[in-house]
N, C-alpha and C positions, 0 to 999 in steps of 0.2 A: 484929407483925413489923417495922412500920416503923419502932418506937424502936430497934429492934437492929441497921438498917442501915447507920448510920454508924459502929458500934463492928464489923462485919461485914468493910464498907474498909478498916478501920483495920490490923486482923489480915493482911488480904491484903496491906496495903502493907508493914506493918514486916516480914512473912515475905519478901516478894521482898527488901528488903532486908538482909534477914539472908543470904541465899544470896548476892548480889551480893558482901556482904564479902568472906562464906567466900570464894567466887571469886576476889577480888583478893587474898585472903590467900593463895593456892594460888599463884596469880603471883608474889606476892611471894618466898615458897620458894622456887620455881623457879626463879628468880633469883639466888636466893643460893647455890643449890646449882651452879651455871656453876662449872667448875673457872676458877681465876683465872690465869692467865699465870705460868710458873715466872719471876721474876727472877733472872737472870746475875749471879752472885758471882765477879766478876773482882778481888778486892784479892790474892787471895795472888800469883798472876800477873803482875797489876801489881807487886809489891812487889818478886817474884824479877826482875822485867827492869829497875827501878829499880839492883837490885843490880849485877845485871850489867854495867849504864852503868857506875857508878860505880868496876868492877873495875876499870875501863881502868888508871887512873892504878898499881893494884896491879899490876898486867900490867908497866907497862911500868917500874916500879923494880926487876923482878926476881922479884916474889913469885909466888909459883905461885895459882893459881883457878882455880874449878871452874865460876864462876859461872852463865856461858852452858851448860855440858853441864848445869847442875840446871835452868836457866832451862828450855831447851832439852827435855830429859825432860817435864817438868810440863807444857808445854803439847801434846805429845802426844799427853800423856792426856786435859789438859782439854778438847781442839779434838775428842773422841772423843762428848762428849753435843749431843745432839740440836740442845737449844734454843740451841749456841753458833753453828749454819753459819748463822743469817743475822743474828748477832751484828756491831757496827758496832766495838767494840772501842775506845774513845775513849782509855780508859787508856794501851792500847799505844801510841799512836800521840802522846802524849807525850813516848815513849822513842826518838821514829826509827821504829817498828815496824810497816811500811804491810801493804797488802793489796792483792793481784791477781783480779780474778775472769776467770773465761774467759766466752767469748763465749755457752755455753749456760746459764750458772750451777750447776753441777754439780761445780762446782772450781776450789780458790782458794789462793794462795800468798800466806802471811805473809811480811813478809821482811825483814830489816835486814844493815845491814854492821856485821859481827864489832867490836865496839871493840878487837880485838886485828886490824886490820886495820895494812897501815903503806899503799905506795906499789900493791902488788900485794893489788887488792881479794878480801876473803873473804868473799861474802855465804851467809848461812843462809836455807835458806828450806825450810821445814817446809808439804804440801800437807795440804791440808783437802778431802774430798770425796765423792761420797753414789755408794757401790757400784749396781753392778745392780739388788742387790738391797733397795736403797732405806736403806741403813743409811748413818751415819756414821762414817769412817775418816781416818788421816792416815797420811803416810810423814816420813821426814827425807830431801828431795832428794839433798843431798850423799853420804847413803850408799849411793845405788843404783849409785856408780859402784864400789862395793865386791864388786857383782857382775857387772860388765861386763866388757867388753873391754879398758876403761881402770884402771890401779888408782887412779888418781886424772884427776880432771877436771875444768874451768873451773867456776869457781859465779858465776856472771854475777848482774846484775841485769836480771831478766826482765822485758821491758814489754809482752807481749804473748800470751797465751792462745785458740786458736782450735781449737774441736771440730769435726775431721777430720768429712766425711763424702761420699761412701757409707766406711762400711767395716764390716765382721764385727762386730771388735772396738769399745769407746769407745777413741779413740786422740785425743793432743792433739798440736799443734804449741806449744812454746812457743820465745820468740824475745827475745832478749837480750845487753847488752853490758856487756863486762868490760875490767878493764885489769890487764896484770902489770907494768906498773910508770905511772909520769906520760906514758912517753913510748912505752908501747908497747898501746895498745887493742886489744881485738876483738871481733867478731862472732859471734853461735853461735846455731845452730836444732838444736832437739835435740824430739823425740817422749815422749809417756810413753800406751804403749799395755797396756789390760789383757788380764792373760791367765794361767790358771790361779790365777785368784783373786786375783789382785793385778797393780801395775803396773810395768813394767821400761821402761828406756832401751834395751834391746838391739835392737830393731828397727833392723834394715836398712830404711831405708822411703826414702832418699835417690839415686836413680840420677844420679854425679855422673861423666860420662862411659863408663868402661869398666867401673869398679867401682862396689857398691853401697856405703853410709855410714849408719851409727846417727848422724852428727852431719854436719851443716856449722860449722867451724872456720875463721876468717878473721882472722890476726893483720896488724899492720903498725907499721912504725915511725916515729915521728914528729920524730926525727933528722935535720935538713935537711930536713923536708921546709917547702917553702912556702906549703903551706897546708892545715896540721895540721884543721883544723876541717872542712874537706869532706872530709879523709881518711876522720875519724869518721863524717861523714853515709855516704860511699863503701860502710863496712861494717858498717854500719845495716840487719837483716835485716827483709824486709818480707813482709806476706802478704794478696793481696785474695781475700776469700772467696766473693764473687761470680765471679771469673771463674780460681779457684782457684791462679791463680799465686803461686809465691813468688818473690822477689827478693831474690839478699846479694849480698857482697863477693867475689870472683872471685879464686883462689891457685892458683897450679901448684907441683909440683914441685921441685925444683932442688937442686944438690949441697951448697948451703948452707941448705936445709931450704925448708919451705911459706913462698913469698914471695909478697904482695898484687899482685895484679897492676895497680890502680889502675881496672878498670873491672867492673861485675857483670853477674850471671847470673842468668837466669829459671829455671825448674823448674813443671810446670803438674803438680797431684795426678791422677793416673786411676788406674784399676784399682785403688787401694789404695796406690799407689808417689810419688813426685816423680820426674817423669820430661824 
């Protein structure tokens, strides 16, 4: 018996080590079978917004293009898969083509100025943002004013995204400045609250004196004035979410339409309202 004890070892050790491999080989599988990260195929995207730049110059000798509505379509759709909402988008943002995110990360605005822009700014700005019900979806901003109140209305560049709360609904404040010509800026707070399964601008959510408002609107001219650059700041809308105030540019009335008054106005969020 004791000649066979060493050959006895031998058997035990190369068997544990035949199970060890198997084992790490089991691992190794395991491993390999990790689904791998879907990589984002942004060239065609890239390519149509490329186009679109480059229409400019066709725009403005007279030729007709289409560029920006196919640019526009496309990404639509493409901002509609999954793996794009936390997409950093490098491409676009060689073309001018930035990005906004709101304060809870739940929803985000692409945005550029129109190359068919001249003095009276056209921004497009296409939302990107994850439903109730946990899916991903996008709208085209500018055409919600198609079912408003308004049949057309400012398309500002938006600096600012803050998710309202307490409220029922997901409702946003977002906050932004525009200009219809070099010498006439403005101001504008506008909401995008959901509600039967999608989001509208129609909310009255604004108590601005006597009446209530889907938007704050604050233009001003910069004609004579002596100090065109704090006018800008003047109508520069603002919002602290901690102590839920907002702050813009202050307009009345007047028989020669909505004139800047030169100083602003608070509004504190309760109940659901700016009040």
């Amino acid at each position: 018996m004791l000649r066979f004890f060493p050959i006895l070892i031998l058997i035990v050790l190369c068997s544990a080590c035949g199970n060890r491999s198997i084992e790490n080989g089991k691992q190794a599988v395991a491993v390999d079978l990790l689904p791998t990260p879907t990589k984002l195929d942004t060239r065609e995207i890239d390519s149509l917004a490329s186009k679109m730049l480059a229409s400019k110059d066709d725009y403005r000798n007279g030729s007709e293009t289409d560029a920006e509505e196919v640019f526009i379509a496309k990404l639509l759709v493409f901002l509609k898969k999954p793996e794009s909402f936390n997409a950093d988008f490098p491409g676009l943002k060689k073309f001018n083509i930035e990005i906004l995110n709101a304060d809870d990360g739940k929803l985000r605005i692409f945005y550029w100025l129109s190359p068919y822009s001249g003095s009276m700014w056209q921004v497009q700005n296409i939302i990107q943002y994850q439903t109730p019900q946990d899916s991903i979806a996008t709208l085209f901003f500018n055409g919600l004013y198609e079912h408003s109140e308004y049949d057309v209305g400012p398309t500002p560049f938006f600096e600012h995204i803050y998710a309202l709360r307490p409220v029922k609904q997901p409702t946003y404040l977002l906050l932004g400045n525009g200009q219809f010509s070099g010498m006439e800026p403005y101001g504008l707070c506008r909401t995008l609250t959901w509600e039967h399964g999608k989001f509208n601008i129609n909310n009255k959510i604004f108590k601005d004196g006597d009446s209530t408002k889907s938007e704050l609107f604050t233009a001003a001219s910069l004609i004579d004035d002596p100090d065109p650059e704090n006018t800008r700041k003047m109508l520069t809308p603002a919002y602290n979410p901690q102590t839920k105030t907002l702050t813009f540019g202050f307009s009345k009335n007047t028989k020669d339409g909505s004139v800047f008054t030169g100083v602003r106005k608070s509004l504190v969020f309760k109940d659901g309202i700016f009040q």
